[in-house]
N, C-alpha and C positions, 0 to 999 in steps of 0.2 A: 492820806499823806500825799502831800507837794513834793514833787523833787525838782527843783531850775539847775539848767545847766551855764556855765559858763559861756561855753561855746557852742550852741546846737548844730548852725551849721557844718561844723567840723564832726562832731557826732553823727548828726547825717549821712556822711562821703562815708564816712569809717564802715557805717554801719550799710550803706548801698553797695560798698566793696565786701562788704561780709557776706552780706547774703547776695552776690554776682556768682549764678552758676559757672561761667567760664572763667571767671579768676579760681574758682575749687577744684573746676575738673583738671586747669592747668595746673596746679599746684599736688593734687592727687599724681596727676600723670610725673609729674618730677618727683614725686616721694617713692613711686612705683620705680622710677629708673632708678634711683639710688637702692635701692633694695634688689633690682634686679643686677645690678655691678657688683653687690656685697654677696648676692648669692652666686653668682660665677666663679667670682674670685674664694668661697668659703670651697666650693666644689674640688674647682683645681688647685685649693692646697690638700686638702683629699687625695686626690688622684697621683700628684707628684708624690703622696707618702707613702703611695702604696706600691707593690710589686709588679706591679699588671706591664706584659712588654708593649703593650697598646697603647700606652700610655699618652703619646704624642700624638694619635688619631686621637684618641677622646675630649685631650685639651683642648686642640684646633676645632674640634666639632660643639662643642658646649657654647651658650648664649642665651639671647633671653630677647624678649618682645615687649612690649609695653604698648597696647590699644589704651580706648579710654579709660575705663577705670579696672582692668585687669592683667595681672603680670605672670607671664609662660617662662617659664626656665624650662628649658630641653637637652636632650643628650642625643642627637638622630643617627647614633649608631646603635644598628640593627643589635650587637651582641651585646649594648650596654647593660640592660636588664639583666642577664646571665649573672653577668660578672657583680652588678651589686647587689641580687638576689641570692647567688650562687644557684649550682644545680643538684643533685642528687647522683649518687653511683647509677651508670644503666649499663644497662649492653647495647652495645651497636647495632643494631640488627639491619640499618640503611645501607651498611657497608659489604652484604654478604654477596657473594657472588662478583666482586669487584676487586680488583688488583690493586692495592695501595702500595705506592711508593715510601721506603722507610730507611732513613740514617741512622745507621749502626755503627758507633767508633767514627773511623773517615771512609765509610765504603755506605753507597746507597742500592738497597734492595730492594726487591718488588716480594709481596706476598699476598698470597688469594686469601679472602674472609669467607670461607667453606661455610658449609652446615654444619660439618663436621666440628669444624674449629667453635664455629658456635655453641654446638650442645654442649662441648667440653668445658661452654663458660671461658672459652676466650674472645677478644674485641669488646674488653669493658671497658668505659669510659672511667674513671675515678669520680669524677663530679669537680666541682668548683666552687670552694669553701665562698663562701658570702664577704665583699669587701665591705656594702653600707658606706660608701663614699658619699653618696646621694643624702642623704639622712644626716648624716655626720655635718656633713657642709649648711644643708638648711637649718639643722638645729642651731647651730652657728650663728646664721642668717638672722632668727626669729629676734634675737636681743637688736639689731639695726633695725629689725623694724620695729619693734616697738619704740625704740628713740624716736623714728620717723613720724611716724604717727601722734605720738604727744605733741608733736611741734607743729604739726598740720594745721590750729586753728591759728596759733600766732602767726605760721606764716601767712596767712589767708587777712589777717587782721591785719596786716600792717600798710 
């Protein structure tokens, strides 16, 4: 089977711009920014729902990188993991022998974290129920990019 084209040389360009590595990787790297903007902004509607008083450290600190063909969303505070993994009940045990300052009503008091105190199973920490902000936000994410990505060959085509 023959097939003639109308226009070959238009076919051509089309098709030397389709397969142009740097027309793909520029267009990857713009489908990776969009998807890294939809995943910030999925995170920090997360974070503004939640209770956490940190809350304005973690927004300010959230963002995202885009190299050639790969996309980094980060959270680079230290306690963010805690807080979206949460913790488990413990005892203090770092605190022992150390004078902590503590607000009581409107009067602030000092109290030693003894051995004593400790055997008795006091200086426990409660733990830190799990918020899943992180998770929550990229699941979110995952339908922007699949949009993204369907569209990747037309935009590369045109």
């Amino acid at each position: 089977m023959f097939v003639k084209f109308k226009n070959p040389d238009k076919l051509k360009k089309k098709l030397k711009k389709f397969l142009d590595k740097d027309n793909w990787s520029a267009k990857i790297k713009e489908m990776l920014g969009i998807i890294g903007e939809d995943a910030v902004k999925n995170v920090r509607i997360q974070l503004l729902a939640s209770d956490l008083k940190t809350v304005d450290k973690l927004v300010r600190n959230l963002k995202f990188e885009v190299s050639k063909r790969k996309l980094r969303v980060s959270l680079p505070v230290s306690y963010a993991p805690f807080l979206n993994y949460g913790t488990a009940p413990r005892q203090m045990i770092e605190l022992e022998g150390k004078i902590i300052p503590m607000i009581i009503g409107d009067r602030l008091i000092f109290r030693t974290a003894s051995k004593q105190s400790m055997a008795k199973g006091k200086w426990k920490h409660p733990g830190i129920a799990p918020r899943k902000f992180w998770e929550r936000g990229l699941i979110t994410t995952l339908e922007t990019a699949k949009k993204e990505i369907k569209k990747l060959p037309r935009g590369v085509f045109k």
